[in-house]
C-alpha positions as CSV (number, residue, x, y, z in Angstrom):
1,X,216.6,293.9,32.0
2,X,217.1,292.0,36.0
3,X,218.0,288.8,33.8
4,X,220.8,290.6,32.1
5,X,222.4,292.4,35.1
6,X,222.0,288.8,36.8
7,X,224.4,287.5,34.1
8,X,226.5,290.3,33.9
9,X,227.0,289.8,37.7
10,X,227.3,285.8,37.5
11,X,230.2,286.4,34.7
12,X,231.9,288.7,37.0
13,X,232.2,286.8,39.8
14,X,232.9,283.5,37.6
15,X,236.0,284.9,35.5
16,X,238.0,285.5,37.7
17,X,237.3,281.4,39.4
18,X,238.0,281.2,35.9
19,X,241.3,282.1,35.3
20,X,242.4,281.0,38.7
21,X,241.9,277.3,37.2
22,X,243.4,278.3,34.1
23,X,246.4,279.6,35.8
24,X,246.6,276.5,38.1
25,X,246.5,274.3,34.9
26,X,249.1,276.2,33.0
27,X,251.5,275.2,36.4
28,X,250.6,271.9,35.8
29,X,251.6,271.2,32.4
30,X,255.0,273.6,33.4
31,X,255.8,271.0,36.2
32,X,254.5,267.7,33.6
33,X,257.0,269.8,30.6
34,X,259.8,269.8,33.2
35,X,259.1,266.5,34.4
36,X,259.6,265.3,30.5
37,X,262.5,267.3,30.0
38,X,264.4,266.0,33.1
39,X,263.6,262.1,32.1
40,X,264.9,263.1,28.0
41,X,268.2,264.4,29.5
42,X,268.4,261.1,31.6
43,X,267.7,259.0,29.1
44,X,270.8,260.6,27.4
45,X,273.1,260.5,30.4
46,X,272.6,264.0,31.7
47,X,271.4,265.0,35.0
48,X,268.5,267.6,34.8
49,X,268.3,270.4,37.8
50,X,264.2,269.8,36.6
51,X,265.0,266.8,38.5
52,X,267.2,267.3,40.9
53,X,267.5,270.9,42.8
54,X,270.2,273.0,42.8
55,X,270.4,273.1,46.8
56,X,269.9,269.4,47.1
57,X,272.5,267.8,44.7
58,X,274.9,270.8,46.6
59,X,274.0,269.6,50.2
60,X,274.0,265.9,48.9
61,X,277.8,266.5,47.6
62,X,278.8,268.3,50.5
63,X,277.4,265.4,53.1
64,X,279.3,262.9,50.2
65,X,282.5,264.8,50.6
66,X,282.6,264.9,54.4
67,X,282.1,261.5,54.6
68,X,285.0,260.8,52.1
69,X,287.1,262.4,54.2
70,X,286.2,260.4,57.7
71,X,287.2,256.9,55.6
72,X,289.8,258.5,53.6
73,X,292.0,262.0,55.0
74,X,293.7,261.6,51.9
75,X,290.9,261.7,49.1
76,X,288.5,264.5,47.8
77,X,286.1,265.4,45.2
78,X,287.3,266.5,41.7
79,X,284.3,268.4,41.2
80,X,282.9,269.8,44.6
81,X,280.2,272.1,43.0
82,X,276.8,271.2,41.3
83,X,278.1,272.8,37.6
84,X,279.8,269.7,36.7
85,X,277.4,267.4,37.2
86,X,274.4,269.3,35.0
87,X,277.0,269.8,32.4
88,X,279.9,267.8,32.0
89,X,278.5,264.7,34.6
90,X,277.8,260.9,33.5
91,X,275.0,259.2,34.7
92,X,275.6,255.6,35.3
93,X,271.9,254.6,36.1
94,X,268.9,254.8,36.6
95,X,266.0,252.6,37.8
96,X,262.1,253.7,38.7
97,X,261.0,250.4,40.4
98,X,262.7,249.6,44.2
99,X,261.2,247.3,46.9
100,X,258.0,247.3,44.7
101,X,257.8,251.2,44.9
102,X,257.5,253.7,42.4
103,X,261.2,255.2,43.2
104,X,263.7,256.7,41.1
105,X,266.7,256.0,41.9
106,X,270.0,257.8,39.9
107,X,273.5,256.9,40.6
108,X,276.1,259.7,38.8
109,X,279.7,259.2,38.3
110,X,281.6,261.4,41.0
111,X,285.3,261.4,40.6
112,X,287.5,261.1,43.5
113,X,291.2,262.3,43.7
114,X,294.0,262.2,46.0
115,X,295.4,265.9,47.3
116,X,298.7,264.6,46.7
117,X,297.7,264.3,42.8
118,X,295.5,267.4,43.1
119,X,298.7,269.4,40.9
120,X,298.6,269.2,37.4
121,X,300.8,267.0,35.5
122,X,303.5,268.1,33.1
123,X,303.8,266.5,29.3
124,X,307.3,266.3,28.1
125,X,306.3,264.6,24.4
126,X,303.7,263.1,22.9
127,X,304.2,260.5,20.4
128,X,301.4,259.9,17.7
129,X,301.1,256.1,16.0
130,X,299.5,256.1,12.8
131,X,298.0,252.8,12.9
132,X,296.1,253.3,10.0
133,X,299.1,254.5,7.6
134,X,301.6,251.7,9.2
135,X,299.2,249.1,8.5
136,X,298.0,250.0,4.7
137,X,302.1,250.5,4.0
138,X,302.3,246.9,5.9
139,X,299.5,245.4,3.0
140,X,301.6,247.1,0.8
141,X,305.2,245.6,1.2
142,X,303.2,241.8,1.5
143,X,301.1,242.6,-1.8
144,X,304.7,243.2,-3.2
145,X,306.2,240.5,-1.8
146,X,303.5,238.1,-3.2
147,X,304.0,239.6,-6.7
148,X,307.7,239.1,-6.8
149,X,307.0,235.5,-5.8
């Protein structure tokens, strides 16, 4: 009967180390899942915030932003805030080895603007060329000409 209270008293104290390392585990795969995630997305183009964080691509575009100004009064960022860049942003690179460290290293497209452009443009007319239709009528007329010859 001592054997099985011993037991009973080992299990107690060992289930909860138990599902401590489970638990611990379970973060880990969460971070190597993300971790996957982000590098799929960048292998399409896209910026992941599994990558990058929220707050640091914000800070990071504020900093660029300030120092847009100091070189150029005039310029700006289209797209001050963080949105754009997870949704609608291009990356233009990537690379994972610098200086013979494991680094990686994104560039993203950030468009700049001039304040003076910042208003939107009117269109007056637009004027569609069907390239496709002119040319096949173009075939046409010289197929007809090269009959009548």
């Amino acid at each position: 009967m001592q054997n099985l209270r011993i037991e009973d008293y080992t299990a107690q104290r060992l289930i909860p180390v138990v599902v401590e390392e489970l638990g611990a585990l379970i973060g880990q795969m969460h971070e190597v899942e993300s971790f996957y995630m982000a590098l799929k997305d960048l292998a399409l183009g896209r910026l992941s915030h599994h990558l990058i964080e929220t707050e640091l691509l914000q800070d990071n575009l504020d900093i660029l932003a300030e120092n847009i100004k100091t070189h150029n009064p005039q310029a700006k960022l289209v797209y001050p805030y963080v949105h754009y860049y997870y949704t609608q942003g291009r990356v233009a690179s990537a690379m994972h080895k610098f200086r013979d460290e494991n680094t990686l290293i994104i560039i993203i497209h950030v468009p700049l603007t001039i304040e003076d452009l910042e208003a939107p443009m009117s269109i007056f007319r637009c004027t569609y060329f069907p390239c496709f239709h002119l040319m096949m009528n173009s075939i046409i007329r010289f197929l007809q000409r090269l009959q009548n010859l």
